[in-house]
C-alpha positions in Angstrom: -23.5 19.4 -11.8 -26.7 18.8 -9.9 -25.7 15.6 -8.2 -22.3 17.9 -6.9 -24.6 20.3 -6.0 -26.6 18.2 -4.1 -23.3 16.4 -2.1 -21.9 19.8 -1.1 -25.5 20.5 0.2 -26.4 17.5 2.5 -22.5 18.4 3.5 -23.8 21.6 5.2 -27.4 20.1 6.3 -25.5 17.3 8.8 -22.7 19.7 9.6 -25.5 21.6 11.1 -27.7 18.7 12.5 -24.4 18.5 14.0 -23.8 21.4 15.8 -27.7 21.5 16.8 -27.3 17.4 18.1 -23.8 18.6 20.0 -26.1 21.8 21.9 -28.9 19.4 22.8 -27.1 16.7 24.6 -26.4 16.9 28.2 -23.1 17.8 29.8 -21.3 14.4 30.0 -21.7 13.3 34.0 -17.5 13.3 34.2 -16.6 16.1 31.8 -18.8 18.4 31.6 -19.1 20.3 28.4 -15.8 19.7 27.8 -17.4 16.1 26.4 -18.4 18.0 23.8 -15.6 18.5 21.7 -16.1 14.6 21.1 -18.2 15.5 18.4 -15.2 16.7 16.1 -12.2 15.1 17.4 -13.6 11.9 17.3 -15.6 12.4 13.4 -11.6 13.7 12.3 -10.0 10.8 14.2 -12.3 8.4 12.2 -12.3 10.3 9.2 -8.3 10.3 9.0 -8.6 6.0 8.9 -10.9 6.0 6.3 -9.1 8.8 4.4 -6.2 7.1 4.9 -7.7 3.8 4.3 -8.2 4.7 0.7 -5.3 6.1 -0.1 -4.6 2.1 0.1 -7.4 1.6 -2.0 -6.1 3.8 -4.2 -2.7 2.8 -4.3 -3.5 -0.6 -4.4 -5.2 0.1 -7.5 -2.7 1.9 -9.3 -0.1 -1.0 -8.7 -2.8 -3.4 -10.3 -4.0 -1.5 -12.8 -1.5 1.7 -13.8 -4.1 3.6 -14.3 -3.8 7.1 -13.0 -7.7 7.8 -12.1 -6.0 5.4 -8.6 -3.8 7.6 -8.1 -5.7 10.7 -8.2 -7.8 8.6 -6.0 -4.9 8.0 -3.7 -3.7 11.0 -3.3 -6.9 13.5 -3.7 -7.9 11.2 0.0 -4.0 11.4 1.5 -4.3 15.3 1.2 -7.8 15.5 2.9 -6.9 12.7 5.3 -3.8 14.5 6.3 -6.1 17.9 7.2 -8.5 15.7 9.3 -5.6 14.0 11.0 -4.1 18.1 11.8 -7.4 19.0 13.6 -7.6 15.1 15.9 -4.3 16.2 17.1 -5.0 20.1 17.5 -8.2 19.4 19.3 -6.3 16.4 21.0 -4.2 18.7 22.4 -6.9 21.2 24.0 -8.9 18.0 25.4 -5.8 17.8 26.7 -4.6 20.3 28.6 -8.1 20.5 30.3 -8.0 17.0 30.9 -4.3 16.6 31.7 -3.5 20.0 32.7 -0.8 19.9 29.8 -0.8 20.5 25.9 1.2 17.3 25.2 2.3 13.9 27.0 3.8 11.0 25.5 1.2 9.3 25.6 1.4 6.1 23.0 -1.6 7.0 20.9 -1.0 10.5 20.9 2.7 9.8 19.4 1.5 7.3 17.0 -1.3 10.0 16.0 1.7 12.4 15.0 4.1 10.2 13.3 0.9 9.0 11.6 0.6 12.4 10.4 4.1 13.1 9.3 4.1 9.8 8.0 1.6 11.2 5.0 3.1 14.6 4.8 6.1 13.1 3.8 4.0 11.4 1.3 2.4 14.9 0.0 6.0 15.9 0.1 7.0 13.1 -2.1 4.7 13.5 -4.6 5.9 17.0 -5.0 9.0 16.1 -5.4 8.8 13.8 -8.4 8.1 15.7 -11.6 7.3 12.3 -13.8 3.8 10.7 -13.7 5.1 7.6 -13.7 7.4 7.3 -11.0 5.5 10.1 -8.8 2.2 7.7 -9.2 4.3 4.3 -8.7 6.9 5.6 -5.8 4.0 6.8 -3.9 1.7 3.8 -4.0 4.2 1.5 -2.5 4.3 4.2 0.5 0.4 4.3 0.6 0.2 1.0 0.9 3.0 0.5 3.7 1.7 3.8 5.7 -2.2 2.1 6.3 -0.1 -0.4 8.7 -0.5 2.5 11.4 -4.1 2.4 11.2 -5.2 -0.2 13.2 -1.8 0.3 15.6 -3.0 4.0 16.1 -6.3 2.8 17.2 -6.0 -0.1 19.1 -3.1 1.5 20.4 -5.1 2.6 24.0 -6.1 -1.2 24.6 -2.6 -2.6 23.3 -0.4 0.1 25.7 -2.0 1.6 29.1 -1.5 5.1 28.8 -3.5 8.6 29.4 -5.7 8.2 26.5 -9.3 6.6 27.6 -9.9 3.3 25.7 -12.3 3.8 22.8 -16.3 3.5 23.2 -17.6 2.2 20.1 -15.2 -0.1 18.3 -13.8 -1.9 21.4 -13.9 -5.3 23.4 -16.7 -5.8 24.9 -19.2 -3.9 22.7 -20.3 -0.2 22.9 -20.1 1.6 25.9 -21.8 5.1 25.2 -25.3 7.0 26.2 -28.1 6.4 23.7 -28.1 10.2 23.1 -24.4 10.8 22.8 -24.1 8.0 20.3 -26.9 9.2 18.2 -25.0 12.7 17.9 -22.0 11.1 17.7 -23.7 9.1 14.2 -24.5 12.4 13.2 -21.7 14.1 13.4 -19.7 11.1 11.7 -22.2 11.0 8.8 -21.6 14.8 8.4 -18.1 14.3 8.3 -17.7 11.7 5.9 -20.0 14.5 3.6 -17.6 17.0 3.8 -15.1 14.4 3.2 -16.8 12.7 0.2 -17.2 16.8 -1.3 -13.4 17.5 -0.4 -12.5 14.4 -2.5 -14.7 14.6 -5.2 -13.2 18.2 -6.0 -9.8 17.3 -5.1 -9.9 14.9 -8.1 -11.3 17.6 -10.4 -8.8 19.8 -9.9 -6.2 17.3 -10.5 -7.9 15.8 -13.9 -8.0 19.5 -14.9 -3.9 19.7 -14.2 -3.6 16.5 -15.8 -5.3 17.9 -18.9 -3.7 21.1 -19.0 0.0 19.5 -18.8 -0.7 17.1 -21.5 -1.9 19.8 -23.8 0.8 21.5 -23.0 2.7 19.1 -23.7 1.4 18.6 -27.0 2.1 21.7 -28.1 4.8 23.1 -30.4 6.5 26.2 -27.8 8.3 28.0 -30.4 12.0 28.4 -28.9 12.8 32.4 -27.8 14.5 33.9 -30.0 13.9 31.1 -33.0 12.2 34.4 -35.9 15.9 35.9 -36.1 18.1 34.9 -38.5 21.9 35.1 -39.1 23.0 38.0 -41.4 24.2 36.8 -45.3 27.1 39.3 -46.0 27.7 40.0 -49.7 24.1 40.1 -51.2 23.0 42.8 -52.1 19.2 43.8 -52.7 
């Protein structure tokens, strides 16, 4: 309890160092404030890989081992992965029409973005659609494993295909290209997400230990059959 405690806690302590290291920097020379939004859609952009990037752990695992503590793994990260993937495109899309003067282009990395993001809604949407353990946990490793191809194709997407999209500044060709003071934020603010992410997760795979529990005791159970207490009348005996 105190160590969860603790993780929720340092959470909100660098969501805040966040916000105060996004005020403090000045307005980017090209952008203008607008440069700040950087300091979410980029922490959810990278959040998303890794989130998606252990779902493959995860799924990986349960292939290797069958044992369902994987798959909660797997898909405990797909489900926050998949709400950090919503707000790269939704904040995407307002950088956007600043930027681009419109909400949407088709742009390659902003269409990969999106398919990437349907991609693992459909795998939410499989897993609720498959009532056995079993096959829900094996059908949707194989499609954890094959979705984490997009990955690296989503990001090096802006350096593979000229498009809109500015190149990336930190994991790119050539080495960094970024301020001192926007990349120290910019550490912050990924830091702070991957807290909230780490506390998303780690509840995520309470809950689903908790179902996990709960159905098997259920299932354990005797349910007594509606209507089982009534019995048909004897005719002819008398008391």
């Amino acid at each position: 309890m105190r160590r969860k405690v603790w993780l929720d806690a340092a959470a909100g302590a660098l969501l805040v160092a966040t916000l105060a290291a996004a005020l403090a920097v000045p307005p980017e020379r090209t952008m203008g404030d607008l440069a700040r939004l950087m300091f979410v859609h980029v922490p959810a952009a990278w959040l998303a890989y890794l989130a998606f990037g252990v779902t493959l752990v995860g799924s990986a695992g349960y292939l290797a081992t069958r044992r369902m503590k994987w798959d909660r793994l797997a898909a405990g990260s797909a489900e926050v992965g998949v709400c950090f993937n919503g707000l790269t495109i939704a904040l995407g899309m307002i950088w956007g029409k600043s930027t681009w003067g419109v909400w949407w282009t088709w742009d390659a990395r902003l269409v990969l973005t999106a398919i990437m993001f349907f991609v693992y809604l459909g795998y939410l949407g499989l897993r609720r659609g498959i009532a056995d353990p079993v096959a829900r946990a094996r059908r949707s490793a194989w499609l954890g494993v094959l979705g984490a191809v997009q990955i690296p194709i989503v990001h090096f997407s802006v350096v593979w295909w000229r498009g809109l999209h500015q190149p990336p500044s930190v994991i790119r060709p050539g080495g960094v290209q970024m301020d001192d003071e926007f990349r120290i934020a910019l550490a912050v603010a990924v830091l702070a997400f991957t807290a909230v992410y780490a506390a998303l997760l780690r509840r995520h795979m309470e809950n689903a230990r908790a179902e996990e529990a709960l159905a098997a005791r259920l299932a354990s159970e005797e349910v007594e059959v509606a209507g089982a207490a009534i019995t048909a009348p004897r005719y002819g005996e008398v008391d």
